[in-house]
C-alpha positions as CSV (number, residue, x, y, z in Angstrom):
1,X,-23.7,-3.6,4.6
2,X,-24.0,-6.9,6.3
3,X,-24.0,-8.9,3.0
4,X,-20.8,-7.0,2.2
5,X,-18.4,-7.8,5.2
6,X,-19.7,-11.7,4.5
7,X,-18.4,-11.7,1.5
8,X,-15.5,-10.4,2.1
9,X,-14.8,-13.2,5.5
10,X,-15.4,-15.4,2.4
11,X,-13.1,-14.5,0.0
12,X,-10.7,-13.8,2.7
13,X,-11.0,-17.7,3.7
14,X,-11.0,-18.7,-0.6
15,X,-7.5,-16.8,-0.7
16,X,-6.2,-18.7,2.5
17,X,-7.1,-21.9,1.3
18,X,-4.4,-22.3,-1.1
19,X,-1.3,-21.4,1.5
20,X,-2.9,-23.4,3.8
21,X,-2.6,-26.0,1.8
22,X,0.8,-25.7,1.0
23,X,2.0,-25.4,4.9
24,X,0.0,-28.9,5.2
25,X,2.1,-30.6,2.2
26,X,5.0,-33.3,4.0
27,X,8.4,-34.3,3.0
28,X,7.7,-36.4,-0.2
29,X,8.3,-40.0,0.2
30,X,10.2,-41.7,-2.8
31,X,9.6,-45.7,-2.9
32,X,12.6,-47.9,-2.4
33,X,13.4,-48.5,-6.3
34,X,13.7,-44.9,-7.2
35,X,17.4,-44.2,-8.4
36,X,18.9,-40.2,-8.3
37,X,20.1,-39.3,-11.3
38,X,21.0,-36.5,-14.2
39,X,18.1,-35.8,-16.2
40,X,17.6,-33.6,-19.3
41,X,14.8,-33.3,-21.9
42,X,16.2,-33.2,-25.3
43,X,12.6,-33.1,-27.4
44,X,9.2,-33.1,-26.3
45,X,7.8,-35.4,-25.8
46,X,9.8,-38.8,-24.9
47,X,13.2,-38.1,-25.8
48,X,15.2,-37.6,-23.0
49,X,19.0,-37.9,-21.2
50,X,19.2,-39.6,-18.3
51,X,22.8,-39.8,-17.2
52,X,23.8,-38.5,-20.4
53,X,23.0,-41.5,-21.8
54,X,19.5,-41.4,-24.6
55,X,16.6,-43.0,-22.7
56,X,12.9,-42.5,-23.0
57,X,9.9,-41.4,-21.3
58,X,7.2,-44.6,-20.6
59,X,3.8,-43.2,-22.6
60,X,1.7,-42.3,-19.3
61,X,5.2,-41.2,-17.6
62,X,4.9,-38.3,-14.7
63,X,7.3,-35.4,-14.5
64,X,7.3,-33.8,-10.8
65,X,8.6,-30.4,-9.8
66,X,10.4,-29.3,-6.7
67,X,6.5,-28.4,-5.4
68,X,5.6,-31.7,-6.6
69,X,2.7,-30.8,-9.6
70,X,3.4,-32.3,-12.8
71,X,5.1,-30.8,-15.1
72,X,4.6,-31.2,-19.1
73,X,8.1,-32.2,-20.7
74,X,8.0,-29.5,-23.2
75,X,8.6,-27.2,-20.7
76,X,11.4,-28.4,-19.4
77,X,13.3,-28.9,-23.0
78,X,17.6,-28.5,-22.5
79,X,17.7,-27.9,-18.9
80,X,19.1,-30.3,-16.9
81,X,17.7,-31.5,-13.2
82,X,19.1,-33.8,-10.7
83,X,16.0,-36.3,-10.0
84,X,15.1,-39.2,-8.4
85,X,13.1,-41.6,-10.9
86,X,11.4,-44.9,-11.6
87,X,11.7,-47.3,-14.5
88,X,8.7,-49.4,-16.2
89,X,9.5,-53.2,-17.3
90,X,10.8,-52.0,-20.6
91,X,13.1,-49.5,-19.1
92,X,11.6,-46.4,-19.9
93,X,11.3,-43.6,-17.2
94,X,7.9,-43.7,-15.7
95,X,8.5,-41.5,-12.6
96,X,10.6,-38.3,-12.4
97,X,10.5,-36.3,-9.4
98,X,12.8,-33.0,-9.9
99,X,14.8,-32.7,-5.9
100,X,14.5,-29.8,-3.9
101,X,17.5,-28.4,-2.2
102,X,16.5,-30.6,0.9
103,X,16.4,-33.6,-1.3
104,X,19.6,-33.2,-3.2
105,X,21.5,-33.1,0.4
106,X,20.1,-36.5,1.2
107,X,23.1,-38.8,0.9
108,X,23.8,-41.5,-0.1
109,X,21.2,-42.4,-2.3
110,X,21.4,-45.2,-4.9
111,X,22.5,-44.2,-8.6
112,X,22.4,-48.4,-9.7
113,X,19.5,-51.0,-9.4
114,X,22.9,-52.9,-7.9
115,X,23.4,-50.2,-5.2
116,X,19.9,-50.1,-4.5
117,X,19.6,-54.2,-4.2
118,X,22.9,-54.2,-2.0
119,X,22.0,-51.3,0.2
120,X,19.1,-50.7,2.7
121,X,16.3,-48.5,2.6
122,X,14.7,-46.7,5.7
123,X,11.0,-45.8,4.2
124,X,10.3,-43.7,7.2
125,X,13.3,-41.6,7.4
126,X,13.9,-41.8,3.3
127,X,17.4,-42.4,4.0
128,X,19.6,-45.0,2.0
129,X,22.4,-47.1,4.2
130,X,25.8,-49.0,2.9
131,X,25.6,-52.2,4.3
């Protein structure tokens, strides 16, 4: 009987773990060259809209959902997100991260590399300001 009820204090801490976890997770922090912008995937795996314009996915590129795991870009095939995202040296996406409701409120928020070189960026407080 004794061996029971420890097992069952463990599993009942395994099964905690995991919201535990989740209450722990922060506000994610977007660097200061991440634009918001449209995104859509048109085909798996690199072919993408950004803006509706056709743009690309960077080979080693990172797709991030509202609870911040990454997502594969098959899955996410003709919907259509509102993200903030990175560009590699080329000018392929690298970073995506798909905004939570939070997140999309967050205003203003640069669309341009022109906005974000004019405007300033408060890391700390993630918050974007027109000069």
């Amino acid at each position: 009987m004794n061996r029971c009820a420890r097992t069952l204090v463990a599993a009942a801490c395994l099964t905690a773990l995991p919201a535990a976890q989740a209450q722990m997770t922060g506000p994610r922090l977007f660097p200061a060259n991440a634009l918001r912008g449209s995104f859509t995937v048109v085909q798996a795996p690199v072919d993408v809209r950004l803006n509706d314009k056709p743009a690309r996915l960077s080979p080693g590129a990172r797709i991030r959902g509202e609870n911040n795991l990454v997502l594969p870009s098959v899955a996410l095939i003709g919907q259509t997100f509102l993200v903030h995202y990175t560009l590699n040296q080329q000018g392929d996406l690298h970073d995506v991260w798909i905004l939570t409701e939070p997140e999309r409120a967050r205003q203003p928020w640069p669309a341009t590399p022109q906005q974000a070189a004019s405007w300033q960026f408060d890391m700390a407080s993630q918050t974007w300001s027109r000069p």
